[in-house]
Backbone bond lengths (Angstrom), bond angles and torsions (degrees), N, CA, C in turn:
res aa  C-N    CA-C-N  psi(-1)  N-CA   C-N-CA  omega(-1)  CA-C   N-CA-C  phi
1 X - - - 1.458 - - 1.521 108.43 -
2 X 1.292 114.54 111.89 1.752 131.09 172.08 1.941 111.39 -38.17
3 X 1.002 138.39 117.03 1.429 130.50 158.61 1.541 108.30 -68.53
4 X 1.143 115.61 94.50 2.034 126.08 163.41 1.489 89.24 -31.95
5 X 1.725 103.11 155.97 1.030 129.61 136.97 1.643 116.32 -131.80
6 X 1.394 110.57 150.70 1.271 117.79 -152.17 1.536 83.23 -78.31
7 X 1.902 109.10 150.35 1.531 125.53 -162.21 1.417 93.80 -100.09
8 X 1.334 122.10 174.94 1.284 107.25 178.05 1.394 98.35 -101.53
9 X 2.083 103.45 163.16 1.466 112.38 -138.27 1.662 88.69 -99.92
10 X 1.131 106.76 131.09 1.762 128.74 171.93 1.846 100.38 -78.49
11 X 1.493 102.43 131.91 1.613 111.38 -176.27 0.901 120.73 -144.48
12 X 1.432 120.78 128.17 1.253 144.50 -172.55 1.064 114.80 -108.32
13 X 1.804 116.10 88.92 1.366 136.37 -169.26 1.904 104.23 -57.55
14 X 1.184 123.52 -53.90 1.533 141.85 -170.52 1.569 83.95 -40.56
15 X 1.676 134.36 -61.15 1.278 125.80 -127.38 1.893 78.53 -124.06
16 X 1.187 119.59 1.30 1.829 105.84 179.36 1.153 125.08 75.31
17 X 1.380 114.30 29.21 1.537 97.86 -154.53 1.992 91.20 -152.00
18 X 1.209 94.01 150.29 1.263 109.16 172.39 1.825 117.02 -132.84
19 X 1.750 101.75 157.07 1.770 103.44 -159.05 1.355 81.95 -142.87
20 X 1.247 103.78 132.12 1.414 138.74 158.26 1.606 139.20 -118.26
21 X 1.066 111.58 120.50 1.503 112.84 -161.88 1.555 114.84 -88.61
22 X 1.173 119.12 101.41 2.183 111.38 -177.71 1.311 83.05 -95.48
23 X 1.317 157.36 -38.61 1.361 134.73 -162.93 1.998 102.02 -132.53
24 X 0.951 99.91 149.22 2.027 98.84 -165.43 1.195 100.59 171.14
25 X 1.616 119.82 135.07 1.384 125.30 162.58 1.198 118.63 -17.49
26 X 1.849 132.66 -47.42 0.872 126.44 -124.30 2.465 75.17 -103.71
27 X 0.888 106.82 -43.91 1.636 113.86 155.00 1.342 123.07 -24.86
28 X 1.262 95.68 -41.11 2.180 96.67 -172.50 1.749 108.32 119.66
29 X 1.334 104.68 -16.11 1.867 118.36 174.48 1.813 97.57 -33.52
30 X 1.250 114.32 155.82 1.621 117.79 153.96 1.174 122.59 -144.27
31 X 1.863 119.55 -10.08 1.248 133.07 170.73 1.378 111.13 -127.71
32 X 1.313 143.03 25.47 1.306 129.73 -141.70 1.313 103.36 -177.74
33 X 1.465 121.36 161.32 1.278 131.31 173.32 1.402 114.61 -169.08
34 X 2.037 121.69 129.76 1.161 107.06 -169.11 1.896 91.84 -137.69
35 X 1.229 120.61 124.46 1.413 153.23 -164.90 1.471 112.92 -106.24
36 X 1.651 127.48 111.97 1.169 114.29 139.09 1.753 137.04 -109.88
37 X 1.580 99.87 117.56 1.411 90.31 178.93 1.408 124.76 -110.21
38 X 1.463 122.49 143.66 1.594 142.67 -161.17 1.329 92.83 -101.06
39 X 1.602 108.88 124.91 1.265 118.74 178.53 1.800 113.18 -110.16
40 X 0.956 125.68 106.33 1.515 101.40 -161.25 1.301 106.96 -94.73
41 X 1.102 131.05 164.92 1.594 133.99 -172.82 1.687 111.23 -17.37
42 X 1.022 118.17 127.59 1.664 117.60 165.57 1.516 99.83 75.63
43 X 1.366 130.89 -5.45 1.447 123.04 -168.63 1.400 111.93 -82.49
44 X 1.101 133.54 153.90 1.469 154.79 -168.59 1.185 131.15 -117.37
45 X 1.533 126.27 164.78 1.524 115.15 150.88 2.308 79.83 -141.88
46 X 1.180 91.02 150.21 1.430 98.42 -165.24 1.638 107.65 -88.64
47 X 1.232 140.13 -159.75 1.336 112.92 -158.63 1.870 91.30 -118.56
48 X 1.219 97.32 153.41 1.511 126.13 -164.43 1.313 132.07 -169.85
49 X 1.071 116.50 155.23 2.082 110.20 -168.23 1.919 89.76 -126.47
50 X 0.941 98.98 170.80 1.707 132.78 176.27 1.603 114.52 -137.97
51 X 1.223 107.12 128.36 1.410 112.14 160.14 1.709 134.58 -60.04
52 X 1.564 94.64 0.19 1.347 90.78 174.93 1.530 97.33 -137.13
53 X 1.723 117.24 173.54 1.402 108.72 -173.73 1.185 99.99 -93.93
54 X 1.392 136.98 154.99 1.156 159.70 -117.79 1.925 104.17 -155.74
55 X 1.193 109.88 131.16 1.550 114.73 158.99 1.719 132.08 -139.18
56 X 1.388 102.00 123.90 0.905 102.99 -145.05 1.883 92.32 -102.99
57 X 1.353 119.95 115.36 1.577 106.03 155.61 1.268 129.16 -89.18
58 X 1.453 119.43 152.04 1.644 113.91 175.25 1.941 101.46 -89.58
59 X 0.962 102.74 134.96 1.727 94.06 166.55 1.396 83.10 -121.44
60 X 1.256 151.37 -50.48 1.635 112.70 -169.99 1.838 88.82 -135.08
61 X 1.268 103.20 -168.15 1.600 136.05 174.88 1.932 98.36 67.70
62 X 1.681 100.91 -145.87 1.493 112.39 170.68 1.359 90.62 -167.24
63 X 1.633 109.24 147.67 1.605 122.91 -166.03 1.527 91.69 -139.49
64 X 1.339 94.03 -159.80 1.746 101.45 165.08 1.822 87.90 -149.62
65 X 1.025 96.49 160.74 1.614 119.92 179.66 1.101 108.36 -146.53
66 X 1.827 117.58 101.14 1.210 137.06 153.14 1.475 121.96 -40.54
67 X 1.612 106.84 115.50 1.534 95.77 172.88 1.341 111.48 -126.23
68 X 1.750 105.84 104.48 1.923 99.32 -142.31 0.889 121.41 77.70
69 X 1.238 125.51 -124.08 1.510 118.96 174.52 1.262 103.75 -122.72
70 X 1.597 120.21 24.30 1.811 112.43 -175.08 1.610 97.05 -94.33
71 X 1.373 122.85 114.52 1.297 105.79 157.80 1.558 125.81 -80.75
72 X 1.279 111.41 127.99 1.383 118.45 161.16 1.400 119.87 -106.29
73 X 1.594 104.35 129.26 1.739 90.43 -178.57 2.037 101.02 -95.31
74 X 1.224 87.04 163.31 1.596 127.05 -163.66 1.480 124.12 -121.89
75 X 1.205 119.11 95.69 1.150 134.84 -165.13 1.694 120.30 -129.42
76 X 1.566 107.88 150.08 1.314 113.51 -160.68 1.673 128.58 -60.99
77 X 1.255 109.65 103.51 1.376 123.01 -176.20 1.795 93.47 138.52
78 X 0.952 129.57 -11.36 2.030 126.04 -158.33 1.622 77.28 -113.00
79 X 1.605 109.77 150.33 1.568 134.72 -153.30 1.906 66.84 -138.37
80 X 1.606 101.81 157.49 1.268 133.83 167.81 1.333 101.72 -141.64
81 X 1.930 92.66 140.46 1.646 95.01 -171.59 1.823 84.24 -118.59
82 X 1.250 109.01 102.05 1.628 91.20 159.24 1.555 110.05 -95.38
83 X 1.427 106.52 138.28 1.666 113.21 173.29 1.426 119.06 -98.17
84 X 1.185 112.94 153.35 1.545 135.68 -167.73 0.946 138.18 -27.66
85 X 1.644 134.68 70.51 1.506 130.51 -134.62 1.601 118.45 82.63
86 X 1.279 116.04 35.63 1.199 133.19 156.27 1.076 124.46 -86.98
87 X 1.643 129.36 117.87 1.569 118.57 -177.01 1.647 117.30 -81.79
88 X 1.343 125.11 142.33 1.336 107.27 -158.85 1.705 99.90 -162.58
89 X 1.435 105.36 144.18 1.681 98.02 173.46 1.715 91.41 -146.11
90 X 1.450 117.13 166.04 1.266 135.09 -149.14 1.752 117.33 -134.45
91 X 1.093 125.98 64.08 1.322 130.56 166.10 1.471 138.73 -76.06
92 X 1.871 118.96 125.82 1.066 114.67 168.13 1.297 136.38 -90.49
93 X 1.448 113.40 94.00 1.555 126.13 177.52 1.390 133.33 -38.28
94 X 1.487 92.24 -31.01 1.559 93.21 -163.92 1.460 111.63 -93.16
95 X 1.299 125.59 -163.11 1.343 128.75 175.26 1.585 145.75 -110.51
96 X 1.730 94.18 18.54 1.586 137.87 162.17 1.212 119.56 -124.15
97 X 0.706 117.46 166.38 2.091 135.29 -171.30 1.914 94.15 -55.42
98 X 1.184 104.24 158.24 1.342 121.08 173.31 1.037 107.48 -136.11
99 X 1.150 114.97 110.57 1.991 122.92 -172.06 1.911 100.22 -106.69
100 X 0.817 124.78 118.12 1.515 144.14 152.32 1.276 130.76 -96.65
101 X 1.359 131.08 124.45 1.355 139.18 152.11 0.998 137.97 -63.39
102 X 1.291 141.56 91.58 1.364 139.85 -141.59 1.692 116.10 -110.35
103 X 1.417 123.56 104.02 1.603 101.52 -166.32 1.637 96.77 -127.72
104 X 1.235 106.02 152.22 1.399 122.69 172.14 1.369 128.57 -134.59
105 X 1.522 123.41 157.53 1.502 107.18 -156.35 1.318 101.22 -105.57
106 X 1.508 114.88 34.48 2.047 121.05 162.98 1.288 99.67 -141.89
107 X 1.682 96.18 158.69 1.453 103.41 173.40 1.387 127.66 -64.47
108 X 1.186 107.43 -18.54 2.043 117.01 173.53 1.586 93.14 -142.99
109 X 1.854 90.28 123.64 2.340 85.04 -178.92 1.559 76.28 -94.49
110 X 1.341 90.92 166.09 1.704 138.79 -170.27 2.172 81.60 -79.90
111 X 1.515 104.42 110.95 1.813 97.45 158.49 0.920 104.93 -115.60
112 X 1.558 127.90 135.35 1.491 129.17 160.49 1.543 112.77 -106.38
113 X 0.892 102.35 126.55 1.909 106.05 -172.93 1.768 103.37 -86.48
114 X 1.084 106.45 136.03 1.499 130.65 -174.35 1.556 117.96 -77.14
115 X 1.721 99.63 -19.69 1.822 108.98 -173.30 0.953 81.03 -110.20
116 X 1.479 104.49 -164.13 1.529 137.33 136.92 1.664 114.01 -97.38
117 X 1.734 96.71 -43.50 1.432 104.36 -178.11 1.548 114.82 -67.33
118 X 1.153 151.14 45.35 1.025 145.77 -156.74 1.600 113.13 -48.30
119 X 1.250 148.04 -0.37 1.032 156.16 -136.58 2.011 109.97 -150.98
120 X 1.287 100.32 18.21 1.459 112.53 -172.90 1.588 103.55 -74.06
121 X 0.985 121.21 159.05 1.686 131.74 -168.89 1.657 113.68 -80.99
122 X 1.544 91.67 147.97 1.770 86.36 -171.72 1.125 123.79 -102.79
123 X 1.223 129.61 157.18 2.066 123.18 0.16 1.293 103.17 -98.19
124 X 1.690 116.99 -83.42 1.284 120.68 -143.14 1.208 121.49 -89.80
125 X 1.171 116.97 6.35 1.956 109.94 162.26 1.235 104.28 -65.97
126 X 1.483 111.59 -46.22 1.811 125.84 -179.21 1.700 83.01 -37.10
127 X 1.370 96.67 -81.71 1.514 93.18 -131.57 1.836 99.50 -79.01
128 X 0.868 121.87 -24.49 1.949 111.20 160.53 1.636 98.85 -51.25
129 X 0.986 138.24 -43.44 1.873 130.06 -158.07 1.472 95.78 -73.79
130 X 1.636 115.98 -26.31 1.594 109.68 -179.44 1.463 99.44 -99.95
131 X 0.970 152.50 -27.90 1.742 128.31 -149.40 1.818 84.57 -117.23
132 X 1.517 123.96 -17.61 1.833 96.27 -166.73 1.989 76.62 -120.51
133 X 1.327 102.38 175.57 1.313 137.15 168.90 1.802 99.35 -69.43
134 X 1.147 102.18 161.71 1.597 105.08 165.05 1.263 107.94 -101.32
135 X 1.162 110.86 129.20 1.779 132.17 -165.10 1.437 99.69 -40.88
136 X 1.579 128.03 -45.31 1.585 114.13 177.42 1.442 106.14 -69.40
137 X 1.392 111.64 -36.02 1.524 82.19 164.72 1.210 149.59 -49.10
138 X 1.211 119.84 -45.92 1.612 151.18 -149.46 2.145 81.15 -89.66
139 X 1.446 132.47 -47.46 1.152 131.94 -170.68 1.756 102.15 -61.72
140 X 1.642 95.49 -43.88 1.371 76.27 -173.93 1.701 115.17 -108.62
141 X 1.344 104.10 35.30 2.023 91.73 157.66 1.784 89.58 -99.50
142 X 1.639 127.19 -22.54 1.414 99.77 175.67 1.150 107.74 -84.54
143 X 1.251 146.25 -1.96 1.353 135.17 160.61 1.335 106.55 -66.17
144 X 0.861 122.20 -41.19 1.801 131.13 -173.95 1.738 96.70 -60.02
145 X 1.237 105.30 -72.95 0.809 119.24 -172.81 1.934 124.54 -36.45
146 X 1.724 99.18 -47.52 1.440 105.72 166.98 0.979 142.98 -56.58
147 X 2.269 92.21 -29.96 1.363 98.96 -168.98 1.678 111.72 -95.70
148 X 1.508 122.78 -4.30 1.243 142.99 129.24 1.314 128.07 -29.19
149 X 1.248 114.38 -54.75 1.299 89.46 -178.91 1.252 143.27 -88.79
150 X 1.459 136.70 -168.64 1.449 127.34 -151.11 1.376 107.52 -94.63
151 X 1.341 133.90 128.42 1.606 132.10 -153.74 1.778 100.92 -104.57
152 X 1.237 117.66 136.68 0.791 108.65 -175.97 2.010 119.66 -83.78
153 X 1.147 114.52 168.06 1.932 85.45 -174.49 1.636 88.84 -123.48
C-alpha cells in the first residue's frame, strides 16, 4: 500500500475555495477518493447532488451545509453524512478558513450542478433560488390549482 502525499491544491478564486487531492486515481486509489477543501471566508460550493453518499469531515473553521434547503451548520470535529442523491451546498460562515475532508466511495463521484450560473452570490438567495420555487410561483400553481378544482354546489 503506497503512502499519498497531498497534491498540490487547485483554486477557485470566484467561489474561495481550494481542493486538494490525498487519495485520487492519479495516487494509486481504485475504489475510493479522499479530498481536502479550504473554504475561505464567504466561500462556497453551490448546490449539487452525487450519486454516491458522501462524507464530509470538519477539521477546522464552521460552515453550514445545506441539505435541501435545511441548513445545518458544521463545525470542527462534527462529520456530515450526506446520502446518495442528496441536494446539498456548503458555506463558510465564519471568519477563518473552513477546511473539510471530503471522502467518497469511487474514484471520481458523479457531480451534478444545480445552476448553470455556478458563480451566484453568497449564500442564501443562491441557494433558496435552487432548492424552493419562487414564491409567485408556488402562489400561482395554488391558484391554479383552486381554480381547478371541482366545486362543490
Amino acid at each position: 500500500m503506497p503512502i499519498m502525499t497531498q497534491a498540490v491544491p487547485r483554486t477557485f478564486p470566484s467561489k474561495k475555495i481550494s481542493v486538494q487531492g490525498l487519495v485520487t486515481t492519479e495516487s494509486g486509489a481504485a475504489n475510493s477518493c479522499l479530498f481536502i477543501v479550504t473554504y475561505e471566508p464567504q466561500g462556497y460550493v453551490g448546490p449539487h447532488y452525487h450519486k454516491e453518499e458522501q462524507l464530509l469531515h470538519c477539521l477546522e473553521g464552521e460552515g453550514l451545509v445545506y441539505f435541501e434547503n435545511n441548513p445545518q451548520p458544521l463545525q470542527a470535529g462534527q462529520v456530515a453524512v450526506i446520502p446518495a442523491g442528496v441536494r446539498h451546498a456548503i458555506f463558510n460562515t465564519g471568519q477563518t478558513r473552513f477546511r473539510v475532508a471530503v471522502f467518497s466511495p469511487v474514484v471520481v463521484p458523479s457531480t451534478h450542478w444545480l445552476t448553470k450560473n455556478k458563480r451566484s452570490a453568497f449564500p442564501l438567495a443562491f441557494v433558496h433560488d435552487v432548492f424552493e420555487p419562487p414564491q409567485d410561483a408556488a402562489n400561482n400553481e395554488t391558484e391554479t390549482k383552486t381554480r381547478n378544482a371541482p366545486r362543490a354546489h
